[in-house]
N, CA, C and O atoms as CSV, one atom per row, in Angstrom:
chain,resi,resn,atom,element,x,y,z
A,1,UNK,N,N,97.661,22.165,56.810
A,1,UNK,CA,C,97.790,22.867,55.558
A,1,UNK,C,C,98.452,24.217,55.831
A,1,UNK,O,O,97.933,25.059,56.564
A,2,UNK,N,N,99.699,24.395,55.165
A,2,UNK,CA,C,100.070,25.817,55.259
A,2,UNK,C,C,99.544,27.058,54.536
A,2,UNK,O,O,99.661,26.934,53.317
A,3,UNK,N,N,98.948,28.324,54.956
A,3,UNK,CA,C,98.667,28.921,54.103
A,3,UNK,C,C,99.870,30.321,53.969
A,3,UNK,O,O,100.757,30.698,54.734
A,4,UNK,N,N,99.429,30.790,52.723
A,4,UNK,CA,C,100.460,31.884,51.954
A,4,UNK,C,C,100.173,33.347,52.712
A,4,UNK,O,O,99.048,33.793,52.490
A,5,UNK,N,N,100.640,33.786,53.180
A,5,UNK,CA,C,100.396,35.135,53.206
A,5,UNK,C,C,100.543,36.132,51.906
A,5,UNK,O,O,101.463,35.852,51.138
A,6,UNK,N,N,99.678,37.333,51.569
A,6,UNK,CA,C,99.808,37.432,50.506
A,6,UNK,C,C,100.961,39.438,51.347
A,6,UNK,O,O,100.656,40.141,52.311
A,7,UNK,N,N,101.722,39.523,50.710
A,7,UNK,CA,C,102.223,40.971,51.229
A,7,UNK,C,C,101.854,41.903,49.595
A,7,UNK,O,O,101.762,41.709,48.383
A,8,UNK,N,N,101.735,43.094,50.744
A,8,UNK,CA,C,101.285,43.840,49.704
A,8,UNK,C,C,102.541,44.751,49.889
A,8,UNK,O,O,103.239,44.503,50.873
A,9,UNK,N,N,103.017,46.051,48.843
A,9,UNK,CA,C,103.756,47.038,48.870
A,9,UNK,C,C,103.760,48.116,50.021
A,9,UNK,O,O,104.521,49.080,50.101
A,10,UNK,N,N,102.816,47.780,50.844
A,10,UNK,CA,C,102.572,48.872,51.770
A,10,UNK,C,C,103.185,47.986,52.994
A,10,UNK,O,O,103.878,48.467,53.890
A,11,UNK,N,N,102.798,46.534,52.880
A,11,UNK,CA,C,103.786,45.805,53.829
A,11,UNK,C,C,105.193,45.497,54.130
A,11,UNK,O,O,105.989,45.222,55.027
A,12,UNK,N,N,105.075,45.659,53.115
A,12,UNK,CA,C,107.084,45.905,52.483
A,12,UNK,C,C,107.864,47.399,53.592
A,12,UNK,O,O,107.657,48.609,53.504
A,13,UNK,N,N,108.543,46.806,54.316
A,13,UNK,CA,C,109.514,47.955,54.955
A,13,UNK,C,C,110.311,48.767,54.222
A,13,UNK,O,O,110.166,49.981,54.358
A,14,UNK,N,N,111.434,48.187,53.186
A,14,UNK,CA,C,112.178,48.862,52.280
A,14,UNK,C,C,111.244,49.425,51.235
A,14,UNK,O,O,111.738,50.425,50.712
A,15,UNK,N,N,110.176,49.140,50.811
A,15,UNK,CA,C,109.064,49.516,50.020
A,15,UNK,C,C,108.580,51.012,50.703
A,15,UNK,O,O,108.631,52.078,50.089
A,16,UNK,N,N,108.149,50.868,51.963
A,16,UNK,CA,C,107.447,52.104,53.103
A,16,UNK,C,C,108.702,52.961,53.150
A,16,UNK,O,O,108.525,54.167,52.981
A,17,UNK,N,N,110.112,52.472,53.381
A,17,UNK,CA,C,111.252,53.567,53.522
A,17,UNK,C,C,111.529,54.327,51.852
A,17,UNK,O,O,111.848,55.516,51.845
A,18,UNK,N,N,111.424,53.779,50.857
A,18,UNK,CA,C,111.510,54.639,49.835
A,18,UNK,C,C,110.330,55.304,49.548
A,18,UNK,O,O,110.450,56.432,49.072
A,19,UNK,N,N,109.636,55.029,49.662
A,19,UNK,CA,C,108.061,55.941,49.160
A,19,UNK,C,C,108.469,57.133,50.217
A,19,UNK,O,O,108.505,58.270,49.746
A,20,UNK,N,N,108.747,56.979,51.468
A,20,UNK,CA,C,108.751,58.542,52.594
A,20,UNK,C,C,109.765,58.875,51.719
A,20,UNK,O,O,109.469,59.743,50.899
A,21,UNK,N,N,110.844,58.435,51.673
A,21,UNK,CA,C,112.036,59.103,51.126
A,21,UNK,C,C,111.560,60.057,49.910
A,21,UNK,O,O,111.870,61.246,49.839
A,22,UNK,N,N,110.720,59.337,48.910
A,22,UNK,CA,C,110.309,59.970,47.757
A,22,UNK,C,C,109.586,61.190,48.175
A,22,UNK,O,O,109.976,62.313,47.854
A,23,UNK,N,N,108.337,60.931,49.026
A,23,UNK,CA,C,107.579,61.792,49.606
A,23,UNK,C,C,108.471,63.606,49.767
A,23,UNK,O,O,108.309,64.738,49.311
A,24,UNK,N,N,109.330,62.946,50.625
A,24,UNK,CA,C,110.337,63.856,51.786
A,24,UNK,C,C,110.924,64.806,50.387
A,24,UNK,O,O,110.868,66.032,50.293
A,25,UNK,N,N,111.542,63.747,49.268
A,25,UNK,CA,C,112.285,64.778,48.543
A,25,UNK,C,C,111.396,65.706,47.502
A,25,UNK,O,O,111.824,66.531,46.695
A,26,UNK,N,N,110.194,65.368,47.734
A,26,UNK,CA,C,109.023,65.982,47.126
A,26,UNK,C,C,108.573,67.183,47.453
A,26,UNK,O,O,108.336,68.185,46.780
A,27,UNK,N,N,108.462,66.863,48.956
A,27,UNK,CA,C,108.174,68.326,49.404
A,27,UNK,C,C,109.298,69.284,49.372
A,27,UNK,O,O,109.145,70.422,48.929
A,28,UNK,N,N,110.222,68.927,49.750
A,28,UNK,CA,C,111.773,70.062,49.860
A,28,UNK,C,C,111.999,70.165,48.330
A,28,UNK,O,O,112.832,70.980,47.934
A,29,UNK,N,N,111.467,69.566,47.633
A,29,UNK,CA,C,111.707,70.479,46.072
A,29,UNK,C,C,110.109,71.493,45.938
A,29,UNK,O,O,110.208,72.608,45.426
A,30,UNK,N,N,109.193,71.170,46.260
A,30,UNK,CA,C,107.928,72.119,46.121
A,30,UNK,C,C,108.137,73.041,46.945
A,30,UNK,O,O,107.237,73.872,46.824
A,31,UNK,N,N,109.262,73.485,48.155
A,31,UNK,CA,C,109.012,73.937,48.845
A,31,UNK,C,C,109.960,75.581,48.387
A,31,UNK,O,O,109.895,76.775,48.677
A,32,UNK,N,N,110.824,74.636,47.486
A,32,UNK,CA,C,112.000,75.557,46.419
A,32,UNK,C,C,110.996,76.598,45.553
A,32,UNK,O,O,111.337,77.779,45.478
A,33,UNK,N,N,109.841,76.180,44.944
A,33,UNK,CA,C,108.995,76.563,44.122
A,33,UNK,C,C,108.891,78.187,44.276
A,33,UNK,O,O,109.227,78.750,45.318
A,34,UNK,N,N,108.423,78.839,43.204
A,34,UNK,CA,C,108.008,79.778,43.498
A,34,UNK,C,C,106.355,79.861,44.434
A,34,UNK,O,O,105.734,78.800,44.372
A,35,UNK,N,N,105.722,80.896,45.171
A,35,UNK,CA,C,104.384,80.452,45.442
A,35,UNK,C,C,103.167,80.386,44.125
A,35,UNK,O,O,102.041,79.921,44.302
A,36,UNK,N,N,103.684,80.979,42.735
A,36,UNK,CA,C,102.469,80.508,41.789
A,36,UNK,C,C,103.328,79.351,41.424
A,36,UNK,O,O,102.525,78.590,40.884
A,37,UNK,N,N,104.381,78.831,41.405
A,37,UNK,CA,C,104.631,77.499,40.647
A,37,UNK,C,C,103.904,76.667,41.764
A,37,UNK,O,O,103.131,75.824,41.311
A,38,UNK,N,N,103.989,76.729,43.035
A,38,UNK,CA,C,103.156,75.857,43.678
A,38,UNK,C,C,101.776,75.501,43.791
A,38,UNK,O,O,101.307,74.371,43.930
A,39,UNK,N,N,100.909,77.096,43.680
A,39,UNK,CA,C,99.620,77.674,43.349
A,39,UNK,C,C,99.483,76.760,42.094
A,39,UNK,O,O,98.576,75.995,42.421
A,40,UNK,N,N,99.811,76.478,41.063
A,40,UNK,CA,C,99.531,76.076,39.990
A,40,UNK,C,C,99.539,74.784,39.772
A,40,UNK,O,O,98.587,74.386,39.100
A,41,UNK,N,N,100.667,73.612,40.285
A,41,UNK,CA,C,100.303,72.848,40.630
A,41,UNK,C,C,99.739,71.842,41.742
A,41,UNK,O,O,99.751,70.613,41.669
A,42,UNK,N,N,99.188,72.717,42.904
A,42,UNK,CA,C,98.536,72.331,43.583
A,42,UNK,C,C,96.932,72.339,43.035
A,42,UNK,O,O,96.172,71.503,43.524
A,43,UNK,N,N,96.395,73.335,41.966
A,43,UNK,CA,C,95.820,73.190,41.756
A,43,UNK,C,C,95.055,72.375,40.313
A,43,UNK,O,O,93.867,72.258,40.010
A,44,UNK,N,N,96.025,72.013,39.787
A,44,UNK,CA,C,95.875,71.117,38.447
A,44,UNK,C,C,96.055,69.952,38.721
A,44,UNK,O,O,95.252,69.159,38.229
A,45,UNK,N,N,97.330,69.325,39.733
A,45,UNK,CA,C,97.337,68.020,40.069
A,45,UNK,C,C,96.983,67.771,41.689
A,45,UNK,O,O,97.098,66.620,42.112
A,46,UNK,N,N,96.613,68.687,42.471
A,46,UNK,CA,C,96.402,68.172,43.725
A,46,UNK,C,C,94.603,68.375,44.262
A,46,UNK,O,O,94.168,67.741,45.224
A,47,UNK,N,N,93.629,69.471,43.351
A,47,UNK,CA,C,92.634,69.358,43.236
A,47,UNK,C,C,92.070,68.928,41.888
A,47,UNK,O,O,90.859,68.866,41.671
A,48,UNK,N,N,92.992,68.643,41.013
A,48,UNK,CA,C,92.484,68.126,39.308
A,48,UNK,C,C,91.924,69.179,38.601
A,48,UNK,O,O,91.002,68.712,37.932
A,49,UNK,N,N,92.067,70.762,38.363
A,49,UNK,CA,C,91.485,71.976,37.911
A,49,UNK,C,C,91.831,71.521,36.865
A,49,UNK,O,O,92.891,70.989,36.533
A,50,UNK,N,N,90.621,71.797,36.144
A,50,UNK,CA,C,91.415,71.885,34.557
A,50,UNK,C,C,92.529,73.084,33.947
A,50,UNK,O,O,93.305,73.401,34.848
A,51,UNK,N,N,92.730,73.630,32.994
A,51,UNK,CA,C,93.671,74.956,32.441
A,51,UNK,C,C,92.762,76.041,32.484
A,51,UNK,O,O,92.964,77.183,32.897
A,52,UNK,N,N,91.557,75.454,31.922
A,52,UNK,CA,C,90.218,77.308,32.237
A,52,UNK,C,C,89.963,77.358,33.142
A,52,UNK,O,O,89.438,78.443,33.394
A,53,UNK,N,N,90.076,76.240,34.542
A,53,UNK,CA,C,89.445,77.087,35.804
A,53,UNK,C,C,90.369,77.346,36.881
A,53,UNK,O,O,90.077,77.833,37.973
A,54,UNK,N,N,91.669,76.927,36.428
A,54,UNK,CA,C,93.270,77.244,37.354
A,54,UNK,C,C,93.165,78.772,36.691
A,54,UNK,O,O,93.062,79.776,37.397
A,55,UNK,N,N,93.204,78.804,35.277
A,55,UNK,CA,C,93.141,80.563,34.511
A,55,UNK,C,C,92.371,81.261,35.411
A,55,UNK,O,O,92.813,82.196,36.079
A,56,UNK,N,N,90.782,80.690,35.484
A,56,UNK,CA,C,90.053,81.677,36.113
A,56,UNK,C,C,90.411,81.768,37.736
A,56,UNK,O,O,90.112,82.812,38.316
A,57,UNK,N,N,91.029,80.719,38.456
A,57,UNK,CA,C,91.386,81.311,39.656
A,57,UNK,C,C,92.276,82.114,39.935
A,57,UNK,O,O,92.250,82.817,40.945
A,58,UNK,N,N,93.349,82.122,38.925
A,58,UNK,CA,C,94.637,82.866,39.204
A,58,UNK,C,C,94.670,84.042,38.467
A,58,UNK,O,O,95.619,84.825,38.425
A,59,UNK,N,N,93.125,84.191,37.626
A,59,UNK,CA,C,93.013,85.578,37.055
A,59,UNK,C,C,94.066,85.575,36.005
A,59,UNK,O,O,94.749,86.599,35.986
A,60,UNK,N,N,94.325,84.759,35.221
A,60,UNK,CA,C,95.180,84.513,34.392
A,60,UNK,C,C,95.203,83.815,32.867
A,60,UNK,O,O,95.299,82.600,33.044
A,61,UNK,N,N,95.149,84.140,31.377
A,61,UNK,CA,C,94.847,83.454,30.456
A,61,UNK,C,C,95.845,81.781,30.172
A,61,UNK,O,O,97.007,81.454,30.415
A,62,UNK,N,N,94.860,81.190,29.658
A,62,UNK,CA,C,95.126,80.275,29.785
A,62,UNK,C,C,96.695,79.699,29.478
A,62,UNK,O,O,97.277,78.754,30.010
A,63,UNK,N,N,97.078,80.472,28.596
A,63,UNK,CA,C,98.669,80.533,27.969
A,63,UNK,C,C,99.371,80.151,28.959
A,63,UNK,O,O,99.942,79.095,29.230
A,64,UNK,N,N,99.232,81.401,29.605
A,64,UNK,CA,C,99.979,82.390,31.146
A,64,UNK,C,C,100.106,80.937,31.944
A,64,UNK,O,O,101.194,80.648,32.443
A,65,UNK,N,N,98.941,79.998,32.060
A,65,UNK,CA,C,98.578,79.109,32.928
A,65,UNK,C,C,99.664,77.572,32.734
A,65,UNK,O,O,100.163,76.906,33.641
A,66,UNK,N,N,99.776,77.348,31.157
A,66,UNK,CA,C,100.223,76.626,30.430
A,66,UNK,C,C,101.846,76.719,30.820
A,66,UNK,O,O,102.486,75.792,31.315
A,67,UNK,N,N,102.368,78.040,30.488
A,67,UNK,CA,C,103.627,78.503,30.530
A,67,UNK,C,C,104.317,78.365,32.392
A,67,UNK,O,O,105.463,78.029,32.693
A,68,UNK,N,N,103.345,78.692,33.227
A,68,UNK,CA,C,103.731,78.743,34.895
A,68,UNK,C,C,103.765,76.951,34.867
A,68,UNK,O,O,104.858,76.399,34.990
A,69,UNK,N,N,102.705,76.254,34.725
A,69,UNK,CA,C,102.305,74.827,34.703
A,69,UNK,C,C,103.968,74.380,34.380
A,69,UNK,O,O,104.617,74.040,35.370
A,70,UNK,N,N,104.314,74.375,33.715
A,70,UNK,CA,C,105.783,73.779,32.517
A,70,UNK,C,C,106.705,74.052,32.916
A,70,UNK,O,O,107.719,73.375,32.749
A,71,UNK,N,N,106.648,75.659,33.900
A,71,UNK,CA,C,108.295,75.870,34.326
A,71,UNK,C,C,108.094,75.146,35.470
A,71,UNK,O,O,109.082,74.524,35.861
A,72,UNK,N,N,106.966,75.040,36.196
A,72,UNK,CA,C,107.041,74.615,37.809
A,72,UNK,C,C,107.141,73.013,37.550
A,72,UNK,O,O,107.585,72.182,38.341
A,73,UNK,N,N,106.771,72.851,36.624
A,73,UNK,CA,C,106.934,70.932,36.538
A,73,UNK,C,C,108.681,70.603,35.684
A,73,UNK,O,O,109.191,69.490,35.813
A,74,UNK,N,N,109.148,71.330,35.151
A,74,UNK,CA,C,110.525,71.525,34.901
A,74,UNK,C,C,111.545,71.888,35.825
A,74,UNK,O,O,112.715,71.509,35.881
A,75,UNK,N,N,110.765,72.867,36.705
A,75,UNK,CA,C,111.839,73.177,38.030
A,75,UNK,C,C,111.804,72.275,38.779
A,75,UNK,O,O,112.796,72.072,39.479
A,76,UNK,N,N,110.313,71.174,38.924
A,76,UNK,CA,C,110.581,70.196,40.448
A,76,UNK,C,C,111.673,69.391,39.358
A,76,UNK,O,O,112.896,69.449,39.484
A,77,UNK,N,N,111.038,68.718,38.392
A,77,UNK,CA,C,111.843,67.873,37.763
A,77,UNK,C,C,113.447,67.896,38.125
A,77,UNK,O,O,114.155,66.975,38.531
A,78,UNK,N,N,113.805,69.385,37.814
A,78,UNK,CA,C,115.552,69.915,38.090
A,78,UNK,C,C,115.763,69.428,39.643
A,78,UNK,O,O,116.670,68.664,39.975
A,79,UNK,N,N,114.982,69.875,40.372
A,79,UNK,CA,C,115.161,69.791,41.869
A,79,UNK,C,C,115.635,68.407,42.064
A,79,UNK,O,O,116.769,68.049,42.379
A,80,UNK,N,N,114.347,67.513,41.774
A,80,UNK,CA,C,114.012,66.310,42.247
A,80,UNK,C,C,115.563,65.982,41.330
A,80,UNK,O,O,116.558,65.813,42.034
A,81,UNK,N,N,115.676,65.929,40.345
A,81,UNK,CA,C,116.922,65.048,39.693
A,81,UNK,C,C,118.279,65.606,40.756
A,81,UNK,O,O,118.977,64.810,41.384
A,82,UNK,N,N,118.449,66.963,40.793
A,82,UNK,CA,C,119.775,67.246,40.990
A,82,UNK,C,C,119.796,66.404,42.521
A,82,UNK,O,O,120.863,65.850,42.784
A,83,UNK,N,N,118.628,66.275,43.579
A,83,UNK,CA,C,118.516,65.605,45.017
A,83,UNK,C,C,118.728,63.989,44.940
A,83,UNK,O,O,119.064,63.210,45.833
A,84,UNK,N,N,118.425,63.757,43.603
A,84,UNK,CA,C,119.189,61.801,43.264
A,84,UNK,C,C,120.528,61.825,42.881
A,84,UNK,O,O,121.161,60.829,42.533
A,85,UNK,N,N,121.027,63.140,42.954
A,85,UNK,CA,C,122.477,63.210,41.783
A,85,UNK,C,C,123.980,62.921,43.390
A,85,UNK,O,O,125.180,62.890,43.115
């Protein structure tokens, strides 16, 4: 009886070479960042802060928080697109 191997995405070679690739162009655009555009989303998407307790770490109203959040996710966005262009 033959059996199937089942592959997963992580088994996939061309699968493992684009994810680093993605990775790679990830960091060299965060790295463009300002240090609060990074501060800000390191801490909303890389520890999950909500907007009142990123405010209260960065000593900052929540607006303030909203407004840094939007340019730094607009600037990787620019980065990351113009590095596929």
């Amino acid at each position: 009886m033959l059996t199937e191997e089942i592959y997963t995405d992580e088994a996939n070679p061309a699968i493992l070479v684009e994810e680093n690739e993605r990775i790679r162009a990830l960091r060299k655009a965060l790295v463009q960042l300002t240090h609060e555009q990074q501060h800000v989303l390191a801490l909303r998407f890389g520890n999950g802060y909500s907007l009142e307790q990123v405010a209260t770490i960065m000593k900052k109203n929540i607006n303030s928080v909203k407004a840094l959040q939007f340019r730094a996710v607009m600037a990787l966005r620019h980065r990351l697109e113009g590095e596929n262009q």
